[in-house]
C-alpha positions, 0 to 999 in steps of 0.5 A: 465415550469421553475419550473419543469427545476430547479427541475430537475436540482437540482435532478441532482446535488443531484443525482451526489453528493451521486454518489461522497460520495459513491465513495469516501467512496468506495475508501478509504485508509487504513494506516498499520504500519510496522517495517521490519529488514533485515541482509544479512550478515547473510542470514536474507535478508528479511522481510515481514510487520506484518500485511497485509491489505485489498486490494479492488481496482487496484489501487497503494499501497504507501510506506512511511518510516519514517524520525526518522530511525536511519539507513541511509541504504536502503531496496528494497520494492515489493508489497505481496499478501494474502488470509489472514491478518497475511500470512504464505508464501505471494505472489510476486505481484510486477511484477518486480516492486522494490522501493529503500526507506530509511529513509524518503523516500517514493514512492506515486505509488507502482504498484501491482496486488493483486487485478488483481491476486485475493487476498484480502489482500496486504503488503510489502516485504523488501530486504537487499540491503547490509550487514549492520544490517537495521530496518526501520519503516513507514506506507504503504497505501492501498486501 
């Protein structure tokens, strides 16, 4: 009888850890470099990143933007959607969520609705907070 409980325990622990190697496999992130550059002064007040990425989940985006800038000024950032990984005209999934980041500053949850609004694939826009000439880099995380 006690055999048959400790094969039956350990079939459980088993079971439950390729439970949570597959949804971590699942679950994983990807990181996407961007580099976005804005000028309001001359009506340049936005930028989209280059590359949109695959979006799985509803989970939070992250934006980190890199602490070796040379600019000290700041961009607003919203989350995009897509049906494509290199968009024409992305969609506005931010909800009215905005996130002022500038150089080493990062936001570890980026609240969006790709998903929810059913697109596959999700990015960054970046808003000229003022006139100054801004190129800020990083990465943004997906999942």
């Amino acid at each position: 009888m006690t055999r048959r409980i400790k094969n039956i325990i350990l079939f459980m622990l088993v079971f439950s850890l390729m439970i949570m190697i597959t949804n971590h496999v699942n679950a994983s992130y990807h990181v996407v470099g961007f580099e976005v550059t804005t000028h309001g002064y001359y009506g340049e007040d936005q930028d989209f990143c280059e590359m949109f990425d695959e979006k799985v989940t509803d989970d939070y985006m992250q934006v980190y933007v890199s602490s070796e800038n040379d600019s000290f000024s700041k961009l607003d950032f919203k989350a995009m959607g897509a049906n494509t990984r290199f968009p024409k005209s992305p969609v506005d999934c931010s909800d009215g969520h905005v996130y002022r980041l500038g150089k080493g500053e990062y936001t570890d949850k980026m609240i969006n609705y790709v998903y929810e609004n059913g697109y596959k694939y999700a990015g960054i826009k970046a808003q000229a907070v003022d006139d100054a000439f801004v190129t800020l880099k990083g990465v943004y995380i997906s999942n």
